[in-house]
C-alpha positions in Angstrom: 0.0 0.0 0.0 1.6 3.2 -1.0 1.8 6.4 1.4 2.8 9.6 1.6 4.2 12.0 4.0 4.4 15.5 4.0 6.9 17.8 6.3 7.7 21.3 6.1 5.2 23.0 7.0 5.1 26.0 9.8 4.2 29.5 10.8 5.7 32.3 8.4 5.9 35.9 8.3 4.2 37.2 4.7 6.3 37.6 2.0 7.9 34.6 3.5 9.5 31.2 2.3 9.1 27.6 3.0 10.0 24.5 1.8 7.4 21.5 1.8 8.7 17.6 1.5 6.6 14.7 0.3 8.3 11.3 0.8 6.7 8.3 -0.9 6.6 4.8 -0.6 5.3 1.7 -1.6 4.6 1.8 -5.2 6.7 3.1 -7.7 7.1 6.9 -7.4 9.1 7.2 -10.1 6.3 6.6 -12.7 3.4 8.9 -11.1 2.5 12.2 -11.7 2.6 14.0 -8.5 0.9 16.9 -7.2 0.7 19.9 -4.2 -3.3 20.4 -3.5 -4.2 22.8 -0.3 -7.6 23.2 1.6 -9.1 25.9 3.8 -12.0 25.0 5.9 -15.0 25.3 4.0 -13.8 25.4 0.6 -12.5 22.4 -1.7 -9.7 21.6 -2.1 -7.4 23.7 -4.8 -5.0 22.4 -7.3 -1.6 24.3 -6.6 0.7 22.3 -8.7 2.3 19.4 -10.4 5.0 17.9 -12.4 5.1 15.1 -14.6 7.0 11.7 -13.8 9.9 12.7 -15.0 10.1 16.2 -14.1 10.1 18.0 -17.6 6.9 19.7 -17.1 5.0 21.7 -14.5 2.0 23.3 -14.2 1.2 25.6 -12.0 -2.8 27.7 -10.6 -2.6 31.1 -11.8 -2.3 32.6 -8.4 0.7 31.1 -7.6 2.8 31.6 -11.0 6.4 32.5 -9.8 6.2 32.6 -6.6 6.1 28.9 -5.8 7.9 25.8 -7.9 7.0 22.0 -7.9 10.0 19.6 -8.3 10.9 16.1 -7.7 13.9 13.7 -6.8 13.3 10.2 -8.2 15.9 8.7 -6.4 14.6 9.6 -3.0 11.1 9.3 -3.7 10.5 12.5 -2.7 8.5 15.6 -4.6 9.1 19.3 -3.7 6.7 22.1 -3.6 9.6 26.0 -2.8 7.5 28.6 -1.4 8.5 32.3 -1.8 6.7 35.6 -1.3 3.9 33.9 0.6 0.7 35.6 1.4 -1.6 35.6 4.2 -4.5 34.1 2.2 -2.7 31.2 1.4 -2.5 29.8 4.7 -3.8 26.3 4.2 -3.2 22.0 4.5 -1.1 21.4 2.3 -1.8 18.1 0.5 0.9 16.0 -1.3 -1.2 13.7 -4.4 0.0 10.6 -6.2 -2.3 11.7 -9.1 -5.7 9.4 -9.2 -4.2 7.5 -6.2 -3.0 8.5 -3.2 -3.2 11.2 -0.8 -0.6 12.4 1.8 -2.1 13.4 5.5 -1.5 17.2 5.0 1.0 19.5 6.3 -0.3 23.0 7.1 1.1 25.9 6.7 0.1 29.3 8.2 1.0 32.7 6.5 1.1 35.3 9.3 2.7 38.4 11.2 
């Protein structure tokens, strides 16, 4: 059974940085597509980014275009989501998504002064 496991998560100042970790295991990570979901309470859950099995494409929501970047290590299972110039509104869970599979426990992350 495959799982994920997000870390990295905190309390930041805005315009702020983090990094967030995903570490995955068994199945094989390598071949998924991999995404960073987040969820405020009451509202679904958003699509923030993802990258492609082998890393040559991203996509990214509009609202976050160049301030945050999705990346991945194959070799230690692991996907990335780099967090600059945060803002206060996108204090959320962070979810980690083996795409049409599985679903980390969430790591949240709280944008605030």
């Amino acid at each position: 059974q495959g799982q994920l496991v997000e870390s990295g998560g905190g309390l930041v100042q805005p315009g702020g940085s983090l990094r967030l970790s995903c570490v995955a295991s068994g199945f094989s990570f390598s071949i998924w597509r991999m995404s960073w979901y987040r969820q405020t309470p009451g509202k679904e859950r958003e699509l923030v980014a993802s990258i492609t099995s082998t890393g040559n494409m991203t996509q990214y929501a509009d609202s976050v275009k160049g301030r945050l970047t999705i990346s991945r290590d194959n070799a230690k299972n692991t996907v990335y989501l780099q967090m600059n110039s945060l803002k206060p509104e996108e204090t959320a869970v962070y979810y980690c998504h083996a795409v049409s599979v599985y679903w980390g426990q969430g790591t949240q992350v709280t944008v605030s002064s």
